[in-house]
C-alpha positions as CSV (number, residue, x, y, z in Angstrom):
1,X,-20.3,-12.9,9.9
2,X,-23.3,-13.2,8.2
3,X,-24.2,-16.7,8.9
4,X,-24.2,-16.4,12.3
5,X,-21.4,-18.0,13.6
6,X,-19.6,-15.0,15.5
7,X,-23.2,-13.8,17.3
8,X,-23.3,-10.6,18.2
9,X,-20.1,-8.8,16.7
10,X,-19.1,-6.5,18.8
11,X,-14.9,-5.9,18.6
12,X,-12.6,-5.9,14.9
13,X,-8.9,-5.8,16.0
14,X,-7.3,-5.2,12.2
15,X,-3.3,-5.1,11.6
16,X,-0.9,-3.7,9.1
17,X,2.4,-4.7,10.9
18,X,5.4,-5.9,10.1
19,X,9.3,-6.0,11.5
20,X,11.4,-3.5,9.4
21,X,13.8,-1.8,12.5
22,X,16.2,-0.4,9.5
23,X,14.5,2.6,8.2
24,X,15.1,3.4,4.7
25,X,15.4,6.9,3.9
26,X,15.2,6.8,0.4
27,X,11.8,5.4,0.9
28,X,9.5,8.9,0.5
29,X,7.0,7.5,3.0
30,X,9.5,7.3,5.6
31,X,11.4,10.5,5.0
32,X,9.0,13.0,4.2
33,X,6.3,14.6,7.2
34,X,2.9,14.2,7.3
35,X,2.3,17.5,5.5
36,X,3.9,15.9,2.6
37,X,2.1,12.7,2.7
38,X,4.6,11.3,4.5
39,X,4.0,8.0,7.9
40,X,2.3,5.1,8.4
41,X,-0.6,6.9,9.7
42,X,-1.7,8.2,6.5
43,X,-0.3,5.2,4.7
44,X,-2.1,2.3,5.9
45,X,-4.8,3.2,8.3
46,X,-7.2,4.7,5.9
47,X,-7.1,1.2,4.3
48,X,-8.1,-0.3,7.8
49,X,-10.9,2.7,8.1
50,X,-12.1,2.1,4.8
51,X,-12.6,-2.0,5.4
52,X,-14.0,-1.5,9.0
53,X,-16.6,1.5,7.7
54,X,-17.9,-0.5,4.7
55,X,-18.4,-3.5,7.9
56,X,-19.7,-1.6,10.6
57,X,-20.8,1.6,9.2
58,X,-20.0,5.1,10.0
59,X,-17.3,5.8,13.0
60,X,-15.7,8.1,14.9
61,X,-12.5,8.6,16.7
62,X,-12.1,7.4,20.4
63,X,-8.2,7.3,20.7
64,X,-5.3,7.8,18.9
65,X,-1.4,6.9,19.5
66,X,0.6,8.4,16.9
67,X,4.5,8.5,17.2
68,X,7.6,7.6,15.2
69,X,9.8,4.8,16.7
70,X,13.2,4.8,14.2
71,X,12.7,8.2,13.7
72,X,11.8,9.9,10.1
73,X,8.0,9.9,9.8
74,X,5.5,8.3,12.1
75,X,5.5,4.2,11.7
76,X,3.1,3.6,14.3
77,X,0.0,4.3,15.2
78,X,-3.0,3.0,17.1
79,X,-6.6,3.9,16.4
80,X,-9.9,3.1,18.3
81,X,-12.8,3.7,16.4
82,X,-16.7,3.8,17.5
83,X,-19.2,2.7,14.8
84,X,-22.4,4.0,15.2
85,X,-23.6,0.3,15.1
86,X,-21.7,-0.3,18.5
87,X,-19.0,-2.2,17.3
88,X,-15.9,-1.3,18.2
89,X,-12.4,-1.2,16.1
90,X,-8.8,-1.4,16.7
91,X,-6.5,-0.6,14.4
92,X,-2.5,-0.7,14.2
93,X,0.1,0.2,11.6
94,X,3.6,-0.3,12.5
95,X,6.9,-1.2,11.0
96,X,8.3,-1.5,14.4
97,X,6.7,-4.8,15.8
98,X,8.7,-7.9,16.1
99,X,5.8,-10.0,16.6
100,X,3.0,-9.3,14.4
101,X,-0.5,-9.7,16.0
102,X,-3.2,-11.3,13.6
103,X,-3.9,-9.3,10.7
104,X,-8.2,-9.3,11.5
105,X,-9.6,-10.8,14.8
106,X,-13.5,-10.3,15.0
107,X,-14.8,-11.3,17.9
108,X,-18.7,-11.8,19.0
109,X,-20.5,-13.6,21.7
110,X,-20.3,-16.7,19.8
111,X,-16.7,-16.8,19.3
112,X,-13.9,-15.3,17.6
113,X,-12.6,-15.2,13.5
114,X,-9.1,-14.9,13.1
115,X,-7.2,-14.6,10.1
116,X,-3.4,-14.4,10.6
117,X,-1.5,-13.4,7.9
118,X,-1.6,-10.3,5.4
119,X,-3.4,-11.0,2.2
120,X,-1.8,-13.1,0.2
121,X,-2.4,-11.2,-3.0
122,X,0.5,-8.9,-2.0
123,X,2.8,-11.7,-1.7
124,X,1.9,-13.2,-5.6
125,X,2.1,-9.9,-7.0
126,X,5.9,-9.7,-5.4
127,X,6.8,-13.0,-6.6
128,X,5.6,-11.8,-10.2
129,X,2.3,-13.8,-10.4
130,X,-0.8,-11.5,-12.2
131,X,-4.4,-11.8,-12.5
132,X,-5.4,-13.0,-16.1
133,X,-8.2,-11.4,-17.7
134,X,-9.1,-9.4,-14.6
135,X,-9.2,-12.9,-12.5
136,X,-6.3,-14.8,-10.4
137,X,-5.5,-18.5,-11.6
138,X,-4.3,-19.0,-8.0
139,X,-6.1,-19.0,-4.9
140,X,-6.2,-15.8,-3.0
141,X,-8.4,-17.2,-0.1
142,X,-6.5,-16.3,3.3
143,X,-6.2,-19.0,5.4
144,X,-9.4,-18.4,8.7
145,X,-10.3,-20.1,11.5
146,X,-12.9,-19.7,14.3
147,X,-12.3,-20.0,17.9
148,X,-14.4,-20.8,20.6
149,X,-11.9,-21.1,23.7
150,X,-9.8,-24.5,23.1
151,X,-12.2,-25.6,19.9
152,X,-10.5,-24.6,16.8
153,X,-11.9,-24.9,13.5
154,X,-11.0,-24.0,9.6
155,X,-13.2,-21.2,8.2
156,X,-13.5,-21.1,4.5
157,X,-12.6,-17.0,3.2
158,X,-14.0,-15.7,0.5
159,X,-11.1,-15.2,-2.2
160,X,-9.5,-11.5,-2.7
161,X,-9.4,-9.2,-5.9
162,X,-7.8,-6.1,-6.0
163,X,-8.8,-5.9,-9.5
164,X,-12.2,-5.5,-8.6
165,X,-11.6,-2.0,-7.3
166,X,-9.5,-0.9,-10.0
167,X,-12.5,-2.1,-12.7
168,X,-15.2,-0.3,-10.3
169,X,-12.8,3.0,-10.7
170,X,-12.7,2.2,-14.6
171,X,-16.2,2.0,-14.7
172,X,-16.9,5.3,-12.9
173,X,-14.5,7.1,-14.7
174,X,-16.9,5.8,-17.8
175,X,-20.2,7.0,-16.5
176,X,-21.0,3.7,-15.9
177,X,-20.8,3.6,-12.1
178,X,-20.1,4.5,-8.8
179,X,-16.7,4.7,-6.9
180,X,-16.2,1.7,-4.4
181,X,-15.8,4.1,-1.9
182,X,-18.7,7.0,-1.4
183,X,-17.3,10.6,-1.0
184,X,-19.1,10.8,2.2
185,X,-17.0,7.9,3.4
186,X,-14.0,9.3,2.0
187,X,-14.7,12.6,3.4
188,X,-15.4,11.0,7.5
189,X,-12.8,8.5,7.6
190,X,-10.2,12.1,5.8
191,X,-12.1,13.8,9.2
192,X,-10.5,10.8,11.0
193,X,-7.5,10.8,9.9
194,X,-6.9,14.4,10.9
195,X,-8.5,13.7,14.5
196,X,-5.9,11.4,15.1
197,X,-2.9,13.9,14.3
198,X,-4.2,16.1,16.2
199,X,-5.5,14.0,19.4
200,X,-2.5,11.9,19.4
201,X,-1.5,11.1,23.3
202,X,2.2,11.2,21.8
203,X,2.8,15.2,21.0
């Protein structure tokens, strides 16, 4: 975004979804209530808040759709965020959707970046691949493309490192930095959170 191609951003659409219509109650997540850190909502979307806030700055709640589909906890749930830039962000996290929208779509007057699937650091972790050294020997780029109407073009990503974060904590813990997310980020996007529980069109 910085480079200009998008323009003027003024829209993130960001995804956590997946098709999983078989709940699995042995999965705590799944079986315990929110007040037990249980759902989707309190799963996944402060992983979405957290990305969109570091982009956009601070936010705060415009809409929230919070319900359970297969029953057990909720396992969707649809935010829309205002950033005090202007941008606007929708967010989604369900385990109910048999056709997965794009993962991130950001979208400016100059065109739109898509990037399609989850990151693929999950999936090399899961096939037993790990970083060496604090650094992957495979690339962890996801695949990004920009679209302007019927023009289609490859975007190069920057490659992902969850070990990053996990060195950033280390270091704080040391004295020797900060978290790599603020408390006053952590505190509005907690504030969020409990906004949409409680404004929820679904009761």
């Amino acid at each position: 975004m910085t480079d200009g191609s998008l323009g003027k951003v003024f829209r993130l659409e960001g995804r956590f979804e997946r098709w999983a219509p078989v709940t699995s109650p042995d999965a705590w997540r799944e079986s315990l209530k929110k007040e037990q850190g249980g759902g989707k909502l309190l799963d996944l979307q402060p992983h979405l808040l957290s990305a969109v806030t570091e982009l956009f700055g601070p936010a705060e709640l415009k809409f929230s759709a919070v319900q359970s589909i297969r029953a057990y906890s909720d396992d969707d749930s649809v935010l829309m965020v205002q950033h005090a830039s202007g941008v606007d962000s929708y967010l989604s996290a369900c385990e109910a959707m048999g056709a997965p929208g794009p993962r991130i779509r950001v979208t400016g007057d100059k065109g739109s970046l898509i990037i399609q699937d989850l990151d693929p650091q999950e999936g090399f972790i899961k096939q037993g691949v790990r970083p060496v050294n604090g650094k992957w020997e495979v690339d962890t780029r996801s695949k990004a493309y920009l679209h302007r109407g019927a023009e289609v073009t490859e975007y190069e990503s920057v490659p992902g490192n969850y070990v990053d974060f996990y060195f950033q904590v280390k270091a704080c813990i040391e004295g020797k930095g900060e978290m790599p997310v603020s408390q006053s980020d952590i505190l509005m996007i907690a504030k969020i959170i409990d906004d949409a529980y409680e404004k929820s069109i679904h009761k």
